[in-house]
C-alpha positions in Angstrom: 112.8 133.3 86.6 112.7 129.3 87.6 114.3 128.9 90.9 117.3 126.9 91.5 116.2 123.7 93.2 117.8 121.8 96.1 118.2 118.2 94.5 116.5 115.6 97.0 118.6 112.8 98.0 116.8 109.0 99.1 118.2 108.0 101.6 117.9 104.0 103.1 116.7 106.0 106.6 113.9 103.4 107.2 116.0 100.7 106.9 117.3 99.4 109.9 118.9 95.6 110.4 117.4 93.1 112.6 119.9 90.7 113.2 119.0 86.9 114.1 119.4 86.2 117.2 121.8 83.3 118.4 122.6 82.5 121.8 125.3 84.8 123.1 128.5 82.9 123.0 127.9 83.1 119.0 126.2 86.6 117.7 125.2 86.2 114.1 126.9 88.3 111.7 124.7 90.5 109.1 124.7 89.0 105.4 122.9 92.3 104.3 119.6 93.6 104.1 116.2 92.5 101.7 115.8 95.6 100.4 116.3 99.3 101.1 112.4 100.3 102.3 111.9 96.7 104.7 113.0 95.1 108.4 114.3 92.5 108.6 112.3 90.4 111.4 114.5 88.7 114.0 114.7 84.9 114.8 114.2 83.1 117.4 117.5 82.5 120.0 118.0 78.8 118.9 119.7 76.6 121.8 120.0 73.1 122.7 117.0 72.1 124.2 116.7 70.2 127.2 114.5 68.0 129.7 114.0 70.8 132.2 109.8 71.9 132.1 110.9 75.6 130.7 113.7 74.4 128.4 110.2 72.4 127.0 107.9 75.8 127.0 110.7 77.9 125.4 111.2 75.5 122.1 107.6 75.3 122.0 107.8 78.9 121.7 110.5 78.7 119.2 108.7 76.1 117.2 105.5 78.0 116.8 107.6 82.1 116.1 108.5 79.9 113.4 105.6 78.5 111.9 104.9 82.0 111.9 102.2 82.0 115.3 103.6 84.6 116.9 100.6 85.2 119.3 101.0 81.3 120.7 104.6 81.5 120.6 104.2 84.8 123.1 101.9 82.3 125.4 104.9 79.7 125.2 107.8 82.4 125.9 105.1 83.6 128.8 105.0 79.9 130.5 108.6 79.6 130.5 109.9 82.6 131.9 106.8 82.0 135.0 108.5 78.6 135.3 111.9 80.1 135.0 112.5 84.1 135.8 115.9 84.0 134.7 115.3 82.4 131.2 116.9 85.4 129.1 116.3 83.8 125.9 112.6 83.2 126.6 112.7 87.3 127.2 114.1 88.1 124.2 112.3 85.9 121.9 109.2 87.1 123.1 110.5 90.7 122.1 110.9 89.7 119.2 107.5 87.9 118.8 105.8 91.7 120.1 107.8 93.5 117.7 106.2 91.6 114.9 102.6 92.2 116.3 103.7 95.5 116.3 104.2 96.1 120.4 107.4 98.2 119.9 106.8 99.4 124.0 106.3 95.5 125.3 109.3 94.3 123.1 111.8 97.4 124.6 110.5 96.0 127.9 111.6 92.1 127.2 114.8 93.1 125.3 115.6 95.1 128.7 115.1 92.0 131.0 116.8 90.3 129.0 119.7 92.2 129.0 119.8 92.6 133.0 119.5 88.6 132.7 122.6 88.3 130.4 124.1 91.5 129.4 126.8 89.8 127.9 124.3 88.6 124.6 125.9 90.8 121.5 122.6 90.7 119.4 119.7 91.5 122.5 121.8 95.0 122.6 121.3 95.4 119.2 117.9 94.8 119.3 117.0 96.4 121.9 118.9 99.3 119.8 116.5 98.9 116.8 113.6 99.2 118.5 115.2 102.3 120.3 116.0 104.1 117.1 111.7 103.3 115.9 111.0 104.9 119.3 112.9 107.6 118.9 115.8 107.5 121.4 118.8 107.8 118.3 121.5 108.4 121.2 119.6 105.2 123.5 120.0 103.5 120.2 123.7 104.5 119.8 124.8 102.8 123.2 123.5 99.9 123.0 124.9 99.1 119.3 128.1 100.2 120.9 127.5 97.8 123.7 127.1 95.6 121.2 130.1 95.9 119.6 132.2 95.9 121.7 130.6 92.4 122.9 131.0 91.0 119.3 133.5 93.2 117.1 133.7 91.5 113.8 129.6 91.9 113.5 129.8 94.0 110.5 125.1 94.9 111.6 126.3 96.7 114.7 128.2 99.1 112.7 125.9 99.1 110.1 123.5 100.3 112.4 124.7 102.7 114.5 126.3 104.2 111.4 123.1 104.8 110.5 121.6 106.2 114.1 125.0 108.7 113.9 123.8 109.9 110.6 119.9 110.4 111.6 121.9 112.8 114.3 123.5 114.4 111.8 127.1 112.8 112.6 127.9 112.5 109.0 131.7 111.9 110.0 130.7 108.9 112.4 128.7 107.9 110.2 131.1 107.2 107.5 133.5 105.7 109.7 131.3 103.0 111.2 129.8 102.0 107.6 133.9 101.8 106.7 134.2 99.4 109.1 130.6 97.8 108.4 131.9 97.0 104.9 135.2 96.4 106.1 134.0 93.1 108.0 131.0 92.7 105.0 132.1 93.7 101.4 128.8 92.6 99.3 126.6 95.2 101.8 125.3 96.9 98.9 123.2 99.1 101.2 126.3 100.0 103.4 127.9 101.3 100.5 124.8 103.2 99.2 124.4 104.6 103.0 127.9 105.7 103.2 128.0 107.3 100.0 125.3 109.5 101.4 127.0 110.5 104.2 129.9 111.3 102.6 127.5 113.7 99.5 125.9 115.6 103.4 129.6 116.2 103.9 130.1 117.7 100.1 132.3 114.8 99.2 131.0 114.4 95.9 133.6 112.5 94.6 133.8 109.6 97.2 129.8 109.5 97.3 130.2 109.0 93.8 132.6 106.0 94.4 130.6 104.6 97.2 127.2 104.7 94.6 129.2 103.0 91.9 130.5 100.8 94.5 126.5 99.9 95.8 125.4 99.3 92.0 127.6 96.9 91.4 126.8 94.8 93.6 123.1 95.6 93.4 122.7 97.5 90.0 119.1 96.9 90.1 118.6 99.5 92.4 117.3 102.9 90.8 118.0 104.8 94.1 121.8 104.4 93.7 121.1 105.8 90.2 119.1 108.2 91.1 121.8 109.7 94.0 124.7 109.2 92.3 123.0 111.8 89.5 122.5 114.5 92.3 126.4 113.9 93.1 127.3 114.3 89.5 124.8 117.2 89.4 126.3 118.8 92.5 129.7 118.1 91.2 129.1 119.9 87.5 128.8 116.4 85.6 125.3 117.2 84.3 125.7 114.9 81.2 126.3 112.0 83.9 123.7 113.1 86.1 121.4 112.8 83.2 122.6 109.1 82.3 122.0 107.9 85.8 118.3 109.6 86.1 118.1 108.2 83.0 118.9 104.6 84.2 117.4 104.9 87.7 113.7 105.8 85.7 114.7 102.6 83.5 114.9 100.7 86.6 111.7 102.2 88.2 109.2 104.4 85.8 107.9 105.7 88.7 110.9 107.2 90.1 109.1 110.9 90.6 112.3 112.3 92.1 114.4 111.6 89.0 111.9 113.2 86.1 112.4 116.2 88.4 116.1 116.3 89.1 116.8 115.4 85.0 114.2 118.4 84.1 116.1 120.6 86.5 119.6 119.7 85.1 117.7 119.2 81.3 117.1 123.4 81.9 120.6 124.1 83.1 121.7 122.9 79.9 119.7 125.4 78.0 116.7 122.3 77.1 113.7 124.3 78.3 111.3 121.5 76.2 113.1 118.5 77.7 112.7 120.3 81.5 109.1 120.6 80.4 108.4 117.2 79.3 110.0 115.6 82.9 108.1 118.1 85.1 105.1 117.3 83.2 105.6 113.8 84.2 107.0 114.5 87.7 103.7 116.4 88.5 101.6 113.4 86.4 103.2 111.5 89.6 103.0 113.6 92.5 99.4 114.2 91.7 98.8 110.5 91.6 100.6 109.7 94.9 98.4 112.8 96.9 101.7 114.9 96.7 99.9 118.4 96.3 102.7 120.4 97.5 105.1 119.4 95.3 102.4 118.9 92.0 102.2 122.7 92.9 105.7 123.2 92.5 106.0 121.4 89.3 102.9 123.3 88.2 105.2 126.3 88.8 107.7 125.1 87.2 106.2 124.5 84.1 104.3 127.9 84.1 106.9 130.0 84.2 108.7 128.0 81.5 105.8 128.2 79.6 105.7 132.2 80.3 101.6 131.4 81.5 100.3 132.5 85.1 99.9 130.2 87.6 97.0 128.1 87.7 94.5 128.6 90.7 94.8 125.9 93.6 92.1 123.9 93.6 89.5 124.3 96.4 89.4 122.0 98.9 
């Protein structure tokens, strides 16, 4: 007998927003993200420059993070903040200069100075946050986007964010609420609705995950994945037909899209369409094989076998 399988969801959990950094008095709202697998890499703090010798170091710093040096733009930031220990721009730009050379450790470091420079700056919380979540520390990350907030409450990232640190906790509940309020402040946040919508399918609200899906494709209705999980709500809700239609669409979108040949076989055999739940887990483990997947080709293998009423095959030798 084939096993009933646990739908996989994709989830946007690598995504995390880097705001650009402005100087305090004005944090930079969020327009959105790039895409749903990428960071978005932070700006400079851009402030008036002036005669004094670091003002002069710092904008050199500036000018060079973005010509895209960051390496001579860290030598800059390094020159003014030994000319001037209190510069808490120069601190934070130089975070964000390590971060891009991949120093996540140097740039939690700077962000921190920073920030007992000039704890009143909105977006070096929420940096410092971001580079908190990468390291691990979800509830380190947590406070400071809430710091951040409440320094700058109409910045629809902040939410965004720690909406997203509450739901890698498994706060599903605060999760939801915080991308409410995310999208509240930012409407066209195609990935705040997608997010939000799975929050709401961990909490078994298929019908407003649903919603939220339909809500993220039309504003971005290139992107398979909000196919692909609105199909395991419909699935999970007893729309098979319409989980079928958006598999369908999100493997237009992407013919790659493993996850949905093996969802749409699963649902294809619930509906009594043994050769169509053949045909997709033939593909699915065409694709998993291809991608070094071995665990789950072995599944599909499975699958198939016992659909087929033929033992399983032997696992290859390592």
């Amino acid at each position: 007998m084939i096993k009933a399988i646990k739908a996989s969801v994709v989830f946007a959990g690598t995504v995390l927003l880097l705001l650009h950094p402005q100087p305090a008095t004005a944090a930079q709202e969020a327009d959105g993200l790039n895409s749903v697998e990428s960071l978005d890499e932070p700006e400079p703090l851009i402030t008036a420059s002036n005669s004094s010798a670091a003002e002069d170091l710092y904008n050199r710093g500036n000018t060079a993070y973005e010509a895209g040096d960051k390496k001579a733009a860290i030598e800059q930031y390094n020159q003014a903040i030994a000319t001037n220990p209190k510069h808490a721009n120069a601190y934070n730009n130089r975070a964000n200069a390590k971060l891009s050379l991949g120093d996540k450790s140097g740039a939690l470091e700077d962000y921190s100075k920073a920030i007992a420079i000039d704890p009143s700056n909105a977006v070096t919380h929420n940096n410092r946050a971001n580079v908190s979540y990468d390291l691990g520390d979800k509830t380190g990350a947590i406070e400071d986007y809430s710091k951040a907030i409440d320094l700058s409450p109409q910045n629809s990232g902040a939410y965004y964010n720690r909406a997203h640190a509450k739901s890698a906790l498994g706060d599903h509940q605060g999760a939801t609420e915080d991308y409410t309020q995310s999208i509240t402040l930012n409407p066209r946040n195609a990935n705040a609705f997608y997010n939000r919508g799975n929050a709401k399918l961990a909490l078994k609200d298929y019908k407003g995950s649903i919603e939220d899906y339909s809500q993220s494709i039309t504003v971005s209705p290139q992107n398979a994945n909000a196919f692909y999980n609105r199909g395991v709500a419909k699935s999970l809700s007893g729309d098979k037909d319409g989980a079928i239609a958006d598999y369908n669409q999100a493997i237009t979108i992407n013919p790659k899209a493993v996850s949905a040949y093996s969802e749409r076989g699963a649902v294809k055999l619930a509906l009594g369409d043994k050769g169509g739940a053949i045909e997709d887990y033939e593909k699915a483990a065409k694709f998993y094989q291809e991608k070094g997947q071995q665990p789950k080709y072995q599944e599909s293998m499975r699958r198939i076998q016992e659909l087929k009423g033929q033992p399983e095959a032997e696992k290859p030798s390592k």
